[in-house]
C-alpha positions in Angstrom: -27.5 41.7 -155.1 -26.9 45.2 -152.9 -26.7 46.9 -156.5 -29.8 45.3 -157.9 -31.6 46.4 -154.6 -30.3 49.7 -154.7 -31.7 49.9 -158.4 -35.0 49.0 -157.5 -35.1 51.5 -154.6 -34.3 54.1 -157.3 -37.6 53.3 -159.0 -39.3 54.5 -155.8 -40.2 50.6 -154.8 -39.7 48.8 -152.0 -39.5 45.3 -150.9 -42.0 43.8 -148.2 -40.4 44.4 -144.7 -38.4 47.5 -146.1 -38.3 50.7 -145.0 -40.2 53.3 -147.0 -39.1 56.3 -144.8 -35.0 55.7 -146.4 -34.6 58.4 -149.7 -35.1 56.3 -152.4 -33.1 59.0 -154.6 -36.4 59.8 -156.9 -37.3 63.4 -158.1 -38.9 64.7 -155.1 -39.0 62.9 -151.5 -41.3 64.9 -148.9 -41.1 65.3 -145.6 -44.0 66.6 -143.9 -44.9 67.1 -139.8 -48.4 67.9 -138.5 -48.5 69.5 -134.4 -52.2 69.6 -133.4 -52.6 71.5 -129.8 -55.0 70.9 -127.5 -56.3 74.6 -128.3 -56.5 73.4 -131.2 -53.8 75.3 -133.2 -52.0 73.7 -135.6 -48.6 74.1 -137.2 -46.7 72.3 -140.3 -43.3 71.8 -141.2 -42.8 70.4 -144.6 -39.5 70.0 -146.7 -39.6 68.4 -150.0 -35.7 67.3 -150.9 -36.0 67.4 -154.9 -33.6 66.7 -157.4 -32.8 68.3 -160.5 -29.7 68.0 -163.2 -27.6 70.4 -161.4 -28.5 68.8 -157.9 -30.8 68.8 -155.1 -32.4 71.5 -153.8 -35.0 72.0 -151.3 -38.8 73.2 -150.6 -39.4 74.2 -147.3 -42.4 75.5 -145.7 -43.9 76.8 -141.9 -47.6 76.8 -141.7 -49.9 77.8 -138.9 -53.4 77.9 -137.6 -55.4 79.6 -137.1 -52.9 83.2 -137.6 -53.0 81.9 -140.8 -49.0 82.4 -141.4 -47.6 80.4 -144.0 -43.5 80.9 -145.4 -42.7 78.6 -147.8 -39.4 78.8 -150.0 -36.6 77.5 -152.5 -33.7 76.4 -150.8 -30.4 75.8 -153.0 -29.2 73.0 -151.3 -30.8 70.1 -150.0 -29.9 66.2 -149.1 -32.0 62.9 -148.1 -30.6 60.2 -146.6 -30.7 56.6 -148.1 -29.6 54.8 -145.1 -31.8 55.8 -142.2 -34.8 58.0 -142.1 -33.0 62.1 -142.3 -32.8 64.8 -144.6 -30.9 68.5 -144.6 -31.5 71.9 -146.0 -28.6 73.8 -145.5 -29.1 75.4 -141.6 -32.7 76.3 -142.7 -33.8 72.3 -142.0 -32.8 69.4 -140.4 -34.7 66.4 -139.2 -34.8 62.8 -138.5 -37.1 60.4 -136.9 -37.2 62.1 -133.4 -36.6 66.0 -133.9 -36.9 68.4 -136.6 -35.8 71.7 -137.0 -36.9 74.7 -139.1 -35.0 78.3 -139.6 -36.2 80.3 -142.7 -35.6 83.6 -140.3 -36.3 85.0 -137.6 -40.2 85.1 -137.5 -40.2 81.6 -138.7 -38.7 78.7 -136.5 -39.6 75.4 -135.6 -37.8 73.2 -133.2 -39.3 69.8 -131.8 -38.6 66.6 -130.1 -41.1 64.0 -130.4 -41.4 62.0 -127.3 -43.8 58.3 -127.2 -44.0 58.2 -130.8 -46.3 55.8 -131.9 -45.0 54.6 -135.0 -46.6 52.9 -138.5 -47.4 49.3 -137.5 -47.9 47.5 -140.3 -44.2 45.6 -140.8 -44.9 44.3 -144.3 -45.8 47.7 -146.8 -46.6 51.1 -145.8 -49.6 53.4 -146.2 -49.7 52.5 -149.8 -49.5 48.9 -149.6 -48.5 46.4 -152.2 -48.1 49.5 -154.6 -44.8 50.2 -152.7 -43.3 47.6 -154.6 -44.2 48.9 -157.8 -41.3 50.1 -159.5 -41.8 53.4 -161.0 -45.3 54.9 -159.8 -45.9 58.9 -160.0 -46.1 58.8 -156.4 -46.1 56.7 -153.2 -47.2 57.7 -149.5 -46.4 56.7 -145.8 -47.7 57.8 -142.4 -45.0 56.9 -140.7 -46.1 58.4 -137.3 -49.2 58.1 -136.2 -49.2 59.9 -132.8 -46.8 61.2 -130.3 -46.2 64.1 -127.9 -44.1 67.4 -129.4 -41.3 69.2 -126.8 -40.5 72.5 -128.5 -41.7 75.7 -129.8 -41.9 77.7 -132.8 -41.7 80.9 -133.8 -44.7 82.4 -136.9 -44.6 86.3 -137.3 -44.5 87.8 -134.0 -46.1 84.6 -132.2 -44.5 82.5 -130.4 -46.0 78.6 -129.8 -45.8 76.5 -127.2 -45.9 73.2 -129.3 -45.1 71.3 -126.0 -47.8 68.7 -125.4 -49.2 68.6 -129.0 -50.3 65.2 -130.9 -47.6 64.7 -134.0 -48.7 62.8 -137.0 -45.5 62.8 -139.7 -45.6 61.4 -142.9 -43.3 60.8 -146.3 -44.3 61.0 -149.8 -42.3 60.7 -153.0 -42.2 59.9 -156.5 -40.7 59.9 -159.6 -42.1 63.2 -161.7 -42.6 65.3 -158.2 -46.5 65.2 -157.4 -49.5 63.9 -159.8 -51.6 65.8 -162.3 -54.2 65.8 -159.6 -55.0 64.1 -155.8 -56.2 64.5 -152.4 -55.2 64.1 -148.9 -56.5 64.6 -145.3 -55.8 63.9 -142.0 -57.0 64.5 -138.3 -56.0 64.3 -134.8 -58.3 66.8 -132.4 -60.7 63.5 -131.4 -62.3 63.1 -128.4 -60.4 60.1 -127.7 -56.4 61.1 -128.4 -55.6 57.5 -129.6 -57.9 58.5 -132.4 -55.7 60.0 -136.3 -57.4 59.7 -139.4 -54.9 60.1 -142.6 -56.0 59.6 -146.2 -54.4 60.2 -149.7 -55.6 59.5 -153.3 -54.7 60.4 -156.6 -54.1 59.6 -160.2 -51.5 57.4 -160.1 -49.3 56.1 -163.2 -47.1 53.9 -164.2 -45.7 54.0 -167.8 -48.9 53.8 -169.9 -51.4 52.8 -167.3 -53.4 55.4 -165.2 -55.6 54.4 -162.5 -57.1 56.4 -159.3 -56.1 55.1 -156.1 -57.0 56.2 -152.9 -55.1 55.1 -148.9 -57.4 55.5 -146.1 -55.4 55.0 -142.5 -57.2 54.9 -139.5 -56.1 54.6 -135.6 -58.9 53.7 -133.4 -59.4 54.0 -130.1 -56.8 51.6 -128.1 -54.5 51.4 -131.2 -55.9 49.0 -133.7 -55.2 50.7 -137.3 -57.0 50.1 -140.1 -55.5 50.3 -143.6 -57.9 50.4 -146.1 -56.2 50.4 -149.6 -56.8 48.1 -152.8 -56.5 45.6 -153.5 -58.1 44.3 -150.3 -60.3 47.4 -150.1 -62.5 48.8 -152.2 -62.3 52.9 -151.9 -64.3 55.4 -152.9 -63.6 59.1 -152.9 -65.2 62.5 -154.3 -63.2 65.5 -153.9 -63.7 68.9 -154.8 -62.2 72.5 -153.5 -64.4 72.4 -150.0 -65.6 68.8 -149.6 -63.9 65.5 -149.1 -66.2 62.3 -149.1 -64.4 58.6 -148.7 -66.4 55.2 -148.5 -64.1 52.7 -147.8 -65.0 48.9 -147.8 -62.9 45.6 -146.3 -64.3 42.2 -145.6 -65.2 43.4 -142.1 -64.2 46.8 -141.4 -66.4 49.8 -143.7 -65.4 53.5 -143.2 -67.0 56.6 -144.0 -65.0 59.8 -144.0 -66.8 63.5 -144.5 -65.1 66.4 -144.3 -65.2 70.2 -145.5 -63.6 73.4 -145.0 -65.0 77.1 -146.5 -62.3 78.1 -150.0 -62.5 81.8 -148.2 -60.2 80.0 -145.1 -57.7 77.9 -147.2 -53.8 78.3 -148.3 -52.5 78.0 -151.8 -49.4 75.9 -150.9 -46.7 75.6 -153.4 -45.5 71.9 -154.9 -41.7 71.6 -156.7 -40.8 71.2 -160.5 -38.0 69.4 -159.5 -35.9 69.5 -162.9 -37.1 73.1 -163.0 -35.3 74.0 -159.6 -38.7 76.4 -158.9 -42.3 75.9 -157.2 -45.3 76.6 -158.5 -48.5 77.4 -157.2 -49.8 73.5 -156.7 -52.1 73.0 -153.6 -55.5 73.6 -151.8 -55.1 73.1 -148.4 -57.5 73.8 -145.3 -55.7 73.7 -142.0 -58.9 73.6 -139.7 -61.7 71.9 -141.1 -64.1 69.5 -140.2 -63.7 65.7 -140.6 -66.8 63.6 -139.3 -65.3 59.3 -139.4 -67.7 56.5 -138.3 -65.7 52.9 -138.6 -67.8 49.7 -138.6 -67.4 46.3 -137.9 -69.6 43.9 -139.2 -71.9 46.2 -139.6 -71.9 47.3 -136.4 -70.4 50.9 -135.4 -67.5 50.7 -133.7 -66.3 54.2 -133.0 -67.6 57.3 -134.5 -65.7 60.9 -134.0 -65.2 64.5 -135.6 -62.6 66.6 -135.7 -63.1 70.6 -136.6 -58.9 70.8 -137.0 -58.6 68.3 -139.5 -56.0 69.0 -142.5 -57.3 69.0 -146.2 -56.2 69.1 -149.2 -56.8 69.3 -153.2 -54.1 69.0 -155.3 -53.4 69.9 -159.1 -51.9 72.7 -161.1 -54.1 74.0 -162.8 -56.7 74.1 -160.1 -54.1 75.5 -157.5 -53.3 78.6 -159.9 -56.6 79.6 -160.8 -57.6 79.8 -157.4 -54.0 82.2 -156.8 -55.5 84.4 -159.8 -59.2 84.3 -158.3 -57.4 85.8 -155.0 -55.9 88.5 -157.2 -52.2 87.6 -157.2 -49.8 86.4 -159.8 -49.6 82.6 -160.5 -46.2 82.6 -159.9 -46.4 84.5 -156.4 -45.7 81.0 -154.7 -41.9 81.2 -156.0 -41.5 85.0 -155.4 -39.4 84.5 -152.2 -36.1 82.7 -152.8 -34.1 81.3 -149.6 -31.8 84.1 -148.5 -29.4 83.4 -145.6 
C-alpha cells in the first residue's frame, strides 16, 4: 500500500486529508512567499524545485515593491522534500513551514520567521479542491498560509527592509509539465481589516486528452471564516487580460465579485522553468501593486466589501510573456541571462 500511495503522489494527486504542501516529485514544485508591509511595500521570495533528466535544479527569485528590484536565477542544484513541507537550493535557499531564507548575493537577501501563522483550514483538499486527487493534471495549487506576522529583513539593491511586522500569505503550486499554456493568479492582503487575504488562480488545466478552464477563488473574511469557491460546488467566472482581472464567483449562498487592475507600464516579466530544459524562459505578467476591489455576499446580502491598491497579479503564458519582453526592447531570452554564480 505505501508504494501504491507513493505512485499516486507522483502523479501530482493527493488523497482527502493529505497534505498537498509534501513534494510530490512532479516536474516543477513551487514555492512562493508574499510580505505585505503596513507601508505597503511588498517583497517575494519564490523558488521553483524542477526536475529534469540529469536532476533537479532550481528557480529562484527576490522581488520588491515599489523599487521595482527583481533577481531571479538558475540554480544547479535543488531538492523538495516528500516527507514534510521543505525544500533547498544549495546556500542560495532554504525554507520550511516557519522560515525561509534567500542569498543570491549580496544586494539580494531574504531572511524571515513567520510567527501566528494562520494556516489553510480546510482539512479535507486544498485550494484546488477535489482536483487534488486527480492524478496527472498540468497543475495544481495551495495557499497554504493565509496570514501571519514576518521577523526578518531583507536586503534588494542598496535597500535594506524591515520585513518585521508584515502580513505573510505563502502558497505551493506544481505540476506535471512545469506551468500551463496560459492562467491567472492574484492575491491581496493590504485590507482595512488585516484578517482580510484574497487569493485566486485559474488556468487551462489538462489531463491526458481533456482540457478545461478552471479557476480557485480563496477568500478570508473578516474574523476568519474562508471561503473556497472552486467547481464543482462553485460556479466561476473569470476574464483576464494583461491589466484587468474580473472573477464572479457563485456558491449556494456565498457570491463573490473580484476586480482588479494594474497599468502594463508598472509590471515585471517574471521568468517560469522548462524543467527538462534545465533553463527559464520569459513566462509571466506580474503587477506587484495593484488594485483589487472584493465585495462577498451572503444570501444576497453584502457581507464585507474591501480594496486593496497592493494586490499581486498575474498573467501567465509564453508567448504573451515574451512579446511583452520584446515590446520593452530586450531579448526574449533576457530572463535566463544570469546563471547562479556562487
Amino acid at each position: 500500500m505505501p508504494s501504491l500511495l507513493a505512485a499516486y503522489r507522483r502523479t501530482g494527486a493527493d488523497l482527502p486529508l493529505g497534505d498537498p504542501r509534501r513534494a510530490h516529485d512532479v516536474a516543477m514544485e513551487g514555492y512562493f512567499w508574499r510580505f505585505t508591509r503596513p507601508d505597503g511595500a511588498v517583497v517575494v521570495a519564490l523558488c521553483g524545485v524542477n526536475r529534469s533528466p540529469t536532476g533537479h535544479w532550481a528557480t529562484l527569485g527576490l522581488i520588491a515593491h515599489p523599487s521595482g528590484f527583481v533577481r531571479t536565477v538558475a540554480h544547479p542544484v535543488a531538492g523538495a522534500d516528500e516527507v514534510v513541507f521543505g525544500a533547498t537550493a544549495g546556500d542560495a535557499f532554504t525554507a520550511d513551514p516557519r522560515h525561509v531564507r534567500m542569498d543570491l548575493g549580496p544586494d539580494a537577501l531574504l531572511d524571515v520567521t513567520v510567527a501566528d501563522p494562520t494556516p489553510w483550514p480546510h482539512r479535507t483538499f486544498g485550494g484546488s479542491s477535489v482536483f487534488h486527487a486527480v492524478p496527472a493534471l498540468n497543475q495544481y495549487w495551495h495557499p497554504w498560509l493565509l496570514g501571519g506576522r514576518a521577523v526578518g529583513s531583507t536586503v534588494v539593491g542598496d535597500e535594506r527592509i524591515d520585513l518585521t511586522g508584515s502580513q505573510v500569505y505563502a502558497e505551493k503550486n506544481w505540476g506535471k509539465g512545469g506551468f500551463p499554456d496560459s492562467w491567472w493568479w492574484g492575491q491581496a492582503h493590504g485590507f482595512d481589516d488585516p484578517d482580510a487575504c484574497v487569493a485566486f488562480a485559474g488556468g487551462e488545466v489538462t489531463a491526458g486528452p481533456l482540457r478545461a478552464e478552471v479557476t480557485s477563488l480563496i477568500v478570508r473574511l473578516p474574523g476568519g471564516r474562508v471561503l473556497r469557491l472552486c467547481p464543482p460546488v462553485a460556479l466561476v467566472r473569470a476574464t483576464v487580460t494583461d491589466e484587468t482581472w474580473s472573477l464572479r464567483a457563485r456558491s449556494a449562498r456565498w457570491s463573490v465579485e473580484v476586480d482588479a487592475s494594474g497599468p502594463l507600464g508598472n509590471a515585471h516579466v517574471l521568468p517560469v522553468p522548462l524543467p527538462a530544459e534545465r533553463r527559464n524562459i520569459a513566462g509571466a505578467i506580474e503587477h506587484l501593486g495593484g488594485r483589487m476591489e472584493v465585495r462577498v455576499r451572503r444570501d444576497g446580502r453584502e457581507w464585507w466589501a474591501g480594496t486593496s491598491v497592493v494586490a499581486g497579479l498575474e498573467h501567465g503564458g509564453l508567448d504573451r510573456a515574451q512579446a511583452e519582453v520584446v515590446r520593452r526592447g530586450e531579448h526574449p531570452d533576457a530572463v535566463d541571462a544570469r546563471p547562479f554564480t556562487s
